[in-house]
N, C-alpha and C positions, 0 to 999 in steps of 0.2 A: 480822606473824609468820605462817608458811606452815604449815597443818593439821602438813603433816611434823612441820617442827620443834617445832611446840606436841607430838606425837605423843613424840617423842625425851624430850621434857622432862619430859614425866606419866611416861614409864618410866623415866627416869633416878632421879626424886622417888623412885618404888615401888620400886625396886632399894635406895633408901638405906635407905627406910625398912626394907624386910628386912634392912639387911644384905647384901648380894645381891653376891658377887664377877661378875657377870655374863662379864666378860672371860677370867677364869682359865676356869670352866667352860665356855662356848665352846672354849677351847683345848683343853680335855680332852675335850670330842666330835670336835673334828676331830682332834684328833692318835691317839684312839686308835679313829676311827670308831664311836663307841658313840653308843646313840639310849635315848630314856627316853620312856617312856608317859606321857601324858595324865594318866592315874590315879596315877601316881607322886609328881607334882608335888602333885593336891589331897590324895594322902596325907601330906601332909609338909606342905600346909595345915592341914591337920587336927590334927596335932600340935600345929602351933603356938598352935592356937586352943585344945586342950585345956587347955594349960598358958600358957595365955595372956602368948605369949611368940614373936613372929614375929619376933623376930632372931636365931631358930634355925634359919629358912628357910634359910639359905646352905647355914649346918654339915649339915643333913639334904640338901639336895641335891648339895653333892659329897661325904658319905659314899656318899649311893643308886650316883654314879657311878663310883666307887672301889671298889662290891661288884660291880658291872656289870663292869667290868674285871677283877677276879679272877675271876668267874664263867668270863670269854669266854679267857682263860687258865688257867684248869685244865683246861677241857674242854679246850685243847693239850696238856696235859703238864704245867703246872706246878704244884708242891704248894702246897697253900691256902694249908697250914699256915705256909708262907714271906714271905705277905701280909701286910703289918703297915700302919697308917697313923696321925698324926696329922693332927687338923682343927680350925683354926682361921682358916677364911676366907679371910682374906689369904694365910695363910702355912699350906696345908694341904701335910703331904707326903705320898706313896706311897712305900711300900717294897718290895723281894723279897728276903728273906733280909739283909736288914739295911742293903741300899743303896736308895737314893732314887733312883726310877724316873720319870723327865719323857719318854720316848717311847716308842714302841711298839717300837724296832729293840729298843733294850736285853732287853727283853724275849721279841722272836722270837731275838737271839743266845742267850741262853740256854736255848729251845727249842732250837735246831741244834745249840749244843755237848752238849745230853743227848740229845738222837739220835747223833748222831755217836759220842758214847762209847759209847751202846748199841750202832751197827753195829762200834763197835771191837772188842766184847766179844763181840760174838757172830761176828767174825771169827775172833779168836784163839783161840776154840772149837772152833771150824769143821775138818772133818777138812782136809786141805791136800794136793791131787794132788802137788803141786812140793813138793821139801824143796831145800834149797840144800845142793851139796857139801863135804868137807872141803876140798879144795881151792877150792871156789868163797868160802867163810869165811875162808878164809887170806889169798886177794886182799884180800878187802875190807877186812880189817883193815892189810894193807900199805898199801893207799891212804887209810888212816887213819880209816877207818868205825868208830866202838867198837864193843865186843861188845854193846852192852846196843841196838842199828840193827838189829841182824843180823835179828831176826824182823820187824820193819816190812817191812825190802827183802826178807821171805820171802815173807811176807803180800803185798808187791807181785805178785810172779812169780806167785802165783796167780789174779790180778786185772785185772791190767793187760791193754789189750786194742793191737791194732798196725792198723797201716796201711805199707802198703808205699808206695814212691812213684819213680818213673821219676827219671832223673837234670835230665830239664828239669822237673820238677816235678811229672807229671802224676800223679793217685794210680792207682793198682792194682788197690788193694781191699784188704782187709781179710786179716790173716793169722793163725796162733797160732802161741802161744810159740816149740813145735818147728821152726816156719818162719822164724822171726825168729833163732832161734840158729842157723840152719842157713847164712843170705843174712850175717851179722856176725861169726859165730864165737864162740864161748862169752866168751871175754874182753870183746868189744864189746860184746855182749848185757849181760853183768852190768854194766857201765860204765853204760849206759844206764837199765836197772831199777833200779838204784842211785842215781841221781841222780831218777829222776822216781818215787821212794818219797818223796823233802821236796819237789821241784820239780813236782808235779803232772804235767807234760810231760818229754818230752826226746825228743831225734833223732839215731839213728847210723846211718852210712852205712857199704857194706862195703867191702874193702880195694881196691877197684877204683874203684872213687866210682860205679859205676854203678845201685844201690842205696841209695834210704833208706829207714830204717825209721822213725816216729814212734810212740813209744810214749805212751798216754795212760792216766792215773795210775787205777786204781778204788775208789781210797780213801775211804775216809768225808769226806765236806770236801771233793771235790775238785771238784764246780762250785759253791762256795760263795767262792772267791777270784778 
């Protein structure tokens, strides 16, 4: 038998004997890159010895690493108070607000989605150079936009930024709004800011075809898809 494996075999023994899920916690440092001190580990020795009782080794070191993860997301943004967990070993779970959390995206999406509502909110705050016409409302509900669109595709037109582009493809440069309704025509233009207020993008070209204009979305979310 090779040092190695004799090595493998005295840890594997000391792993049972704590109780020791060694496998899961691995998983849960790499999956959520968290590291744990030295001092941590013979704190949670300590415990055990206190209460003379080291098959609580496990339980105390994936709770330590389950307060290490709340820690490292709250300082992002998320509330503590939404951290919940049981612990039992084998079968410990993490929670956030009520759902059981096994990676780290689950957790950065719900950091983006409460940024995002916050840029939503402080968009729709936000005073608004463009307001969209009565006539330009009227289209868009002809073309079957409900009312309840109408400020998203307003909030766009203040937002949304253009690119002009030659008819073999070559681009221009960069243009605003006034310039872009001007090369499309008001009808073309809201056709376009309308569709890339859900579509993130959109491209219209003016009545000649010798112009395109590519519009690209500035909405909250929109280099997140």
């Amino acid at each position: 038998m090779t040092m190695a494996t004799r090595n493998n075999q005295t840890m594997e023994f000391i792993c049972n004997c704590l109780v020791f899920n060694d496998d899961y916690i691995d998983k849960l440092f790499t999956e959520f890159d968290i590291d744990m001190d030295q001092s941590e580990v013979y704190d949670a020795l300590d415990v055990c010895h206190d209460k003379q009782d080291y098959q609580m080794f496990g339980n105390l070191i994936i709770g330590k690493v389950f307060e290490h993860i709340q820690e490292r997301y709250v300082e992002q943004g998320l509330d503590g108070d939404k951290f919940d967990w049981s612990i039992d070993n084998w079968c410990s779970v993490l929670r956030y607000d009520g759902k059981e959390v096994k990676y780290k995206q689950q957790l950065e999406g719900i950091i983006r989605e409460k940024r995002e509502a916050e840029e939503w909110e402080k968009l729709r705050k936000a005073p608004r150079e463009f307001r969209l016409s009565a006539g330009d409302k009227r289209q868009l509900l002809e073309w079957g936009y409900p009312s309840n669109e109408l400020e998203q595709i307003e909030i766009e037109a203040n937002v949304c930024t253009y690119e002009l582009y030659s008819r073999k493809g070559d681009k221009q440069g960069n243009i605003d709004r006034d310039e872009a309704i001007r090369i499309l025509g008001r009808k073309e233009w809201l056709s376009g800011i309308s569709r890339t207020a859900f579509h993130w993008s959109a491209g219209r070209e003016n009545k000649s075809g010798t112009k395109h204009v590519s519009f690209e979305s500035g909405l909250p979310g929109r280099y997140n898809h």
